[in-house]
C-alpha positions as CSV (number, residue, x, y, z in Angstrom):
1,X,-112.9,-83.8,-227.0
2,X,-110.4,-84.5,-223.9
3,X,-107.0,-85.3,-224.5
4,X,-104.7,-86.3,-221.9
5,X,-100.9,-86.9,-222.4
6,X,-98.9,-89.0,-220.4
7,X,-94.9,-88.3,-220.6
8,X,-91.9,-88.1,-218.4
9,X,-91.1,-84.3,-219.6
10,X,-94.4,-82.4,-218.9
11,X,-92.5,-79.1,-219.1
12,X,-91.9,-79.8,-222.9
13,X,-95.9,-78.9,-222.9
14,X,-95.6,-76.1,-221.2
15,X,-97.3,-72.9,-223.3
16,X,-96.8,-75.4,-226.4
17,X,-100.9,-75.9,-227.0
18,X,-101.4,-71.8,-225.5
19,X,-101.1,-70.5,-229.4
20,X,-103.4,-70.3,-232.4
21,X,-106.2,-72.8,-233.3
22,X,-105.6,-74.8,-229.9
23,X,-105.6,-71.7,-227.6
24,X,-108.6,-70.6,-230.0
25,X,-110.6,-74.7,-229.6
26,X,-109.2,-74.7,-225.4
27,X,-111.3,-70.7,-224.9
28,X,-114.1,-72.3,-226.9
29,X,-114.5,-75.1,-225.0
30,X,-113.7,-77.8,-228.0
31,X,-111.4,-79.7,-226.5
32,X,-109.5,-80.3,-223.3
33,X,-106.0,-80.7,-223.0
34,X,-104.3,-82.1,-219.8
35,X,-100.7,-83.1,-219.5
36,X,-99.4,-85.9,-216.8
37,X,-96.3,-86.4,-215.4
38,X,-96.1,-90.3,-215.8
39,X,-93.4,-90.6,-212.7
40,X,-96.0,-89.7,-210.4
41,X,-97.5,-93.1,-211.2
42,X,-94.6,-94.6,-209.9
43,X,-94.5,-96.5,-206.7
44,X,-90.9,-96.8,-205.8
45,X,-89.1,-94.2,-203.9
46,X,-86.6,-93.2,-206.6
47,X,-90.0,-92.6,-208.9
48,X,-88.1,-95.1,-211.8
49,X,-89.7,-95.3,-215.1
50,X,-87.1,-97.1,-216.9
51,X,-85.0,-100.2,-216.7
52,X,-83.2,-102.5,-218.9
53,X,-84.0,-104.4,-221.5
54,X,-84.5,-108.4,-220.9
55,X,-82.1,-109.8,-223.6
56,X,-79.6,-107.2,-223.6
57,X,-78.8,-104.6,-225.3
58,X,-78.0,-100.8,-225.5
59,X,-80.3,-98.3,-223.8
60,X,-83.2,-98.2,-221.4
61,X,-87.2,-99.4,-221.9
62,X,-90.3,-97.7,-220.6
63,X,-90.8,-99.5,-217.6
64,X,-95.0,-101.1,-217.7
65,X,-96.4,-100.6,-214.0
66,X,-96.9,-96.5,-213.9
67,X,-98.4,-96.6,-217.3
68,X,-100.9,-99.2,-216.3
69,X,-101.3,-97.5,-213.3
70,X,-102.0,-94.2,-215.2
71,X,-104.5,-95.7,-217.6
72,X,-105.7,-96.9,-214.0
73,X,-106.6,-93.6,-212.4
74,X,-107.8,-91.9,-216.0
75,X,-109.8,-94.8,-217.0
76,X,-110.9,-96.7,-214.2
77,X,-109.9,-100.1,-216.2
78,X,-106.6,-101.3,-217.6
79,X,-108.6,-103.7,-220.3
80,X,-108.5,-101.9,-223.6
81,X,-111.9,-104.2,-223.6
82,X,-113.9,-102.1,-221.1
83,X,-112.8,-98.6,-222.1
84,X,-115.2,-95.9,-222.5
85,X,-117.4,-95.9,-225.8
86,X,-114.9,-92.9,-227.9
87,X,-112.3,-93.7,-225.8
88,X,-108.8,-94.4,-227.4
89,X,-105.1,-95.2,-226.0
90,X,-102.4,-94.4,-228.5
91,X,-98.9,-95.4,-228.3
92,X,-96.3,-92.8,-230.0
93,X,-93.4,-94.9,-231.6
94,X,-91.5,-95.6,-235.0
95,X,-93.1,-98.3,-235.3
96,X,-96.9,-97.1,-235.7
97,X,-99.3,-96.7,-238.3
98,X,-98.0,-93.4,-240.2
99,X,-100.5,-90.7,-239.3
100,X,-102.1,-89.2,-242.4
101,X,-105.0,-86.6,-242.9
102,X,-107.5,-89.3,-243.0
103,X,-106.3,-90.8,-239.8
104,X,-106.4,-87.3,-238.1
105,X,-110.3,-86.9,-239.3
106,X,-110.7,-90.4,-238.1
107,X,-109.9,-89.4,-234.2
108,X,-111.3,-86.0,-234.7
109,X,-114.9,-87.7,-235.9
110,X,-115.0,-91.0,-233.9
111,X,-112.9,-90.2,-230.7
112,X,-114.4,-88.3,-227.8
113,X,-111.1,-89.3,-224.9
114,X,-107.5,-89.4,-226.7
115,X,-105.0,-90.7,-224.8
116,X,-101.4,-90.0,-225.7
117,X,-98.3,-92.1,-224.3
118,X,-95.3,-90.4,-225.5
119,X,-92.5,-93.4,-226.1
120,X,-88.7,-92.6,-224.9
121,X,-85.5,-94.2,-224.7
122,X,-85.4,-97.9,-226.8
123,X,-89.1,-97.8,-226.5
124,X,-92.6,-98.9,-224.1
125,X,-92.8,-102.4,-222.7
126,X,-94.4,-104.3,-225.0
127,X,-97.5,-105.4,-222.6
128,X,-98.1,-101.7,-222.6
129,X,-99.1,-102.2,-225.6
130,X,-100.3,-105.2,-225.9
131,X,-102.9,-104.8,-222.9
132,X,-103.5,-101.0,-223.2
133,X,-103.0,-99.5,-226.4
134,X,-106.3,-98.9,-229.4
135,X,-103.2,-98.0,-232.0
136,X,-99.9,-97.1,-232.6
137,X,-99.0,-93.8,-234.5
138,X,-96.0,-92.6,-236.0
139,X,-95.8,-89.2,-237.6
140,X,-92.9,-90.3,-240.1
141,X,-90.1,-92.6,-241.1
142,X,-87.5,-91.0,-238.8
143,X,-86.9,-91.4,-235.2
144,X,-87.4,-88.7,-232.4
145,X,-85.5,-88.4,-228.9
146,X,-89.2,-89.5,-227.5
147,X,-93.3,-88.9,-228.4
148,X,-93.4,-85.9,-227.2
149,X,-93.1,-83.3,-230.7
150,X,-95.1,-86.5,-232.3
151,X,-98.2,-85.9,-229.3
152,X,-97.8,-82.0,-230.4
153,X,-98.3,-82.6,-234.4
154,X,-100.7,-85.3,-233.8
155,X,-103.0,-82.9,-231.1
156,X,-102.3,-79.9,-234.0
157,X,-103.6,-82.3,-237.0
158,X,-106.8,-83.8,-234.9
159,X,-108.1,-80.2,-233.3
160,X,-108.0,-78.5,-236.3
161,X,-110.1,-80.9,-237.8
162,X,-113.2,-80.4,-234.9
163,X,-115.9,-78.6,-235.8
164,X,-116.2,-74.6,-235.4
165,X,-111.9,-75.1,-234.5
166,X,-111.0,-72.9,-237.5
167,X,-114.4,-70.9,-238.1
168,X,-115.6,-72.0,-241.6
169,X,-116.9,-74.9,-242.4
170,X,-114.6,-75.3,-245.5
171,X,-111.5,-74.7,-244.4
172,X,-110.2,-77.9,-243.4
173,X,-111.8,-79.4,-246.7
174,X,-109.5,-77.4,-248.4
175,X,-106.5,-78.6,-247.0
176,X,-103.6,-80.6,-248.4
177,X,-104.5,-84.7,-248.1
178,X,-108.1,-83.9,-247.7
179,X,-109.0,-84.8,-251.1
180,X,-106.3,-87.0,-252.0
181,X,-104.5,-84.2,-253.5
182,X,-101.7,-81.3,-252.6
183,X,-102.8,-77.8,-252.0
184,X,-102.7,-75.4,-255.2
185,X,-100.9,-71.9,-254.7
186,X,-102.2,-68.9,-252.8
187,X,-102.3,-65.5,-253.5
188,X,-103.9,-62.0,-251.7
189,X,-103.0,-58.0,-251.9
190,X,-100.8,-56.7,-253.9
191,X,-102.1,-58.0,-257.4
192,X,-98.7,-56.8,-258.5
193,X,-95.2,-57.5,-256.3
194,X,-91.9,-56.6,-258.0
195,X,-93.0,-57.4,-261.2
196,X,-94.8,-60.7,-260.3
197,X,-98.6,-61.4,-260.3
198,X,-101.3,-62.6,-259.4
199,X,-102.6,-65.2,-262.2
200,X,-105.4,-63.3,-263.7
201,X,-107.8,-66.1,-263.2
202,X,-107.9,-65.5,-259.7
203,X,-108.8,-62.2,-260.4
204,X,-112.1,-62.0,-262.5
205,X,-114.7,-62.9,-260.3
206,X,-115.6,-66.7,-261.9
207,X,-115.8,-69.0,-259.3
208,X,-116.3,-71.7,-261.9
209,X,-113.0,-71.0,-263.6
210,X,-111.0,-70.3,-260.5
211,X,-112.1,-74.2,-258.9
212,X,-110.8,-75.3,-262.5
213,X,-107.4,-73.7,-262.1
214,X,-106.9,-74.7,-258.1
215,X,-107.8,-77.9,-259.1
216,X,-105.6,-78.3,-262.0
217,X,-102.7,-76.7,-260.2
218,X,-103.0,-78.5,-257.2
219,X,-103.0,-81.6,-259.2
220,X,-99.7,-80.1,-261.0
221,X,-98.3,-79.8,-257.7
222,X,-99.0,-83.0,-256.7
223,X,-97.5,-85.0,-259.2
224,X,-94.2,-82.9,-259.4
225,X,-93.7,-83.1,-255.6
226,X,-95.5,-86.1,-254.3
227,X,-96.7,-88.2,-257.3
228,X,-96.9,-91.2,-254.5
229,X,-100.5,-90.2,-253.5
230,X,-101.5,-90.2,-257.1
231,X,-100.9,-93.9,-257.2
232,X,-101.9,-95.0,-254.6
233,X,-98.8,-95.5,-252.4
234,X,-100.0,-94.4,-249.3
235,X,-103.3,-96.2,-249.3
236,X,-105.7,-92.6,-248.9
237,X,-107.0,-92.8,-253.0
């Protein structure tokens, strides 16, 4: 997979995708990550990418022409029409689809070019994304200085989630959302920690009984702490 992210701070990126399970999927040639400074699509001398907002109002918009013109040089078209078979534009904003585990799967299966446009200020133009954008994402109700720390959870959630990126084949299965459902509780060495342990389930070899009691206890989990997936709320079960 190549992802490239288009933002006014590039330096926020810097060394943030050098750690872990990135660093690990970069070195294994999984995926690509580039990061582009969006004012160097800018064609006035002062490099502006903001202006203000037809209407009035307070703050500053996302000024269209270098975001066209960097979908321009990376894609070649600015016609969400003639994109690249696996190719896909997303907009950061508040006002996106709310990424979940099965929209994370969804770009990590189906997308082979992510492109990221981190929002600032009082947001994009809209005919950015009206003309340019496949979907917008938003990773919460809550709003952010700018895209950027959304791009960074979003890029962590879909590389995670490409194959070989964490080594076993089951590991991302097991993860909270996968199945609908919290994680249940984790335990390794010592069996015995100030007087607490290990449930002795985990410890008598039956792999039979030990699904049974992750799956019951992830279910207990789940409807203590987020009893919303269990009906349904969010749309995944």
């Amino acid at each position: 997979m190549r992802i490239d992210v288009l933002t006014i701070f590039p330096e926020f990126f810097t060394q943030v995708f050098d750690f872990g399970i990135i660093r690990r999927a970069k070195l294994a040639d999984l995926v690509e990550i580039n990061v582009h400074d969006i004012r160097e699509f800018a064609a006035d001398k002062h490099k502006m990418v903001d202006d203000r907002p037809f209407g009035g109002g307070d703050g500053m918009v996302m000024k269209p022409e270098p975001i066209f013109a960097a979908i321009e040089n990376l894609l070649g078209t600015s016609n969400a029409d003639e994109y690249p078979k696996g190719t896909s534009v997303v907009l950061l904003s508040p006002q996106g689809t709310t990424l979940r585990q099965s929209v994370a799967k969804e770009l990590a299966d189906d997308i082979d070019h992510l492109i990221l446009i981190c929002g600032r200020y009082e947001g994009v133009d809209e005919r950015v994304n009206e003309t340019l954008v496949s979907r917008e994402i938003s990773i919460g109700d809550y709003v952010l200085s700018g895209g950027e720390p959304a791009a960074v959870v979003l890029v962590d959630a879909i590389v995670r989630l490409l194959p070989d990126a964490l080594g076993s084949d089951t590991s991302a299965e097991n993860d909270s959302f996968s199945d609908g459902l919290l994680d249940c509780p984790h335990y390794t060495r010592p069996a015995e920690f100030r007087g607490m342990k290990v449930p002795e389930v985990l410890l008598n070899g039956n792999h039979a009984e030990i699904e049974k009691w992750r799956r019951e206890k992830a279910l207990e989990k789940t409807k203590l702490t987020r009893k919303d997936l269990l009906e349904g709320e969010n749309g995944d079960m």
